[in-house]
C-alpha positions in Angstrom: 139.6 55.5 -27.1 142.8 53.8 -25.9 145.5 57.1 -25.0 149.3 55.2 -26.1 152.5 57.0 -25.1 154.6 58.7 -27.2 157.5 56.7 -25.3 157.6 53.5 -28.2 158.5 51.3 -25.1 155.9 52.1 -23.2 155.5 52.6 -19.5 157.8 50.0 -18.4 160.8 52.1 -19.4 161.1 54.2 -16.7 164.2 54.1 -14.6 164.3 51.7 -11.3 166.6 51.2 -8.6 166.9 47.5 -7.2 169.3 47.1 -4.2 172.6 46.5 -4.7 172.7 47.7 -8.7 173.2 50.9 -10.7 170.2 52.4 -11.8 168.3 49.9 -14.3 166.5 50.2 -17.4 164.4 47.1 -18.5 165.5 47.3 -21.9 169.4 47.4 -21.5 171.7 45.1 -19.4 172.6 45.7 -16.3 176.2 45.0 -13.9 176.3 44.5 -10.5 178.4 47.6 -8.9 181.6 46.4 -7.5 181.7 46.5 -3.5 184.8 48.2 -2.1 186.9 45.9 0.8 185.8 48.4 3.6 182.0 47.9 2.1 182.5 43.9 2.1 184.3 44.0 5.6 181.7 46.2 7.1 178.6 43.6 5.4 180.3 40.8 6.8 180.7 42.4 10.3 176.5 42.5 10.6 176.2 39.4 9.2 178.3 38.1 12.1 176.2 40.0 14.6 173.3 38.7 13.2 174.4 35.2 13.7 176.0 36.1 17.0 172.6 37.6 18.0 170.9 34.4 16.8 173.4 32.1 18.5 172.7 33.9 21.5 169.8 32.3 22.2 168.8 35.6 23.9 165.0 36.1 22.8 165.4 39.9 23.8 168.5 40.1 21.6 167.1 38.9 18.8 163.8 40.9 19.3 166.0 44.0 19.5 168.5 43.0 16.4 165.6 42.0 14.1 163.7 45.6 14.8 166.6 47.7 14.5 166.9 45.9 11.0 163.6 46.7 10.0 164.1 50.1 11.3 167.1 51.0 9.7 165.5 49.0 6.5 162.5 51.3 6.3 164.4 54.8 6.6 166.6 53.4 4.3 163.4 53.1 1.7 162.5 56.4 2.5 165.5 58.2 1.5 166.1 59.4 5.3 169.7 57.8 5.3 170.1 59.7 2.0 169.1 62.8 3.6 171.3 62.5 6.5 174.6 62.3 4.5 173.7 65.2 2.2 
């Protein structure tokens, strides 16, 4: 016997969180949030790092810049960054 939710949408109506948007539910339409000028300013200054990093030509430099990336990417995931603010 097949057990059906009580939820008529089923199991793909729980709440997500993609990067860069507002909470999302699959069955309503979602807007981008709107970045503040400090939030652009500050995304643009690592982009520039990366590409100074990569212009560089430093393999050391760009070992370290990609693995703080991934670093910071990963606590990020797992709410640490989150935590740290509260």
């Amino acid at each position: 016997m097949c057990h059906q939710s009580s939820d008529p949408r089923g199991s793909h109506s729980r709440t997500r969180i993609l990067r860069g948007l507002r909470q999302v539910r699959p069955d309503r339409l979602t807007v981008p949030r709107r970045r503040s000028r400090a939030s652009l300013l500050f995304r643009t200054a690592r982009r520039v790092d990366d590409l100074e990093a990569l212009a560089s030509r430093n393999p050391m430099r760009i070992e370290r810049r990609v693995k703080n990336k991934v670093v910071g990417q990963v606590l990020g995931r797992g709410g640490f960054w989150l935590w740290l603010w509260k």
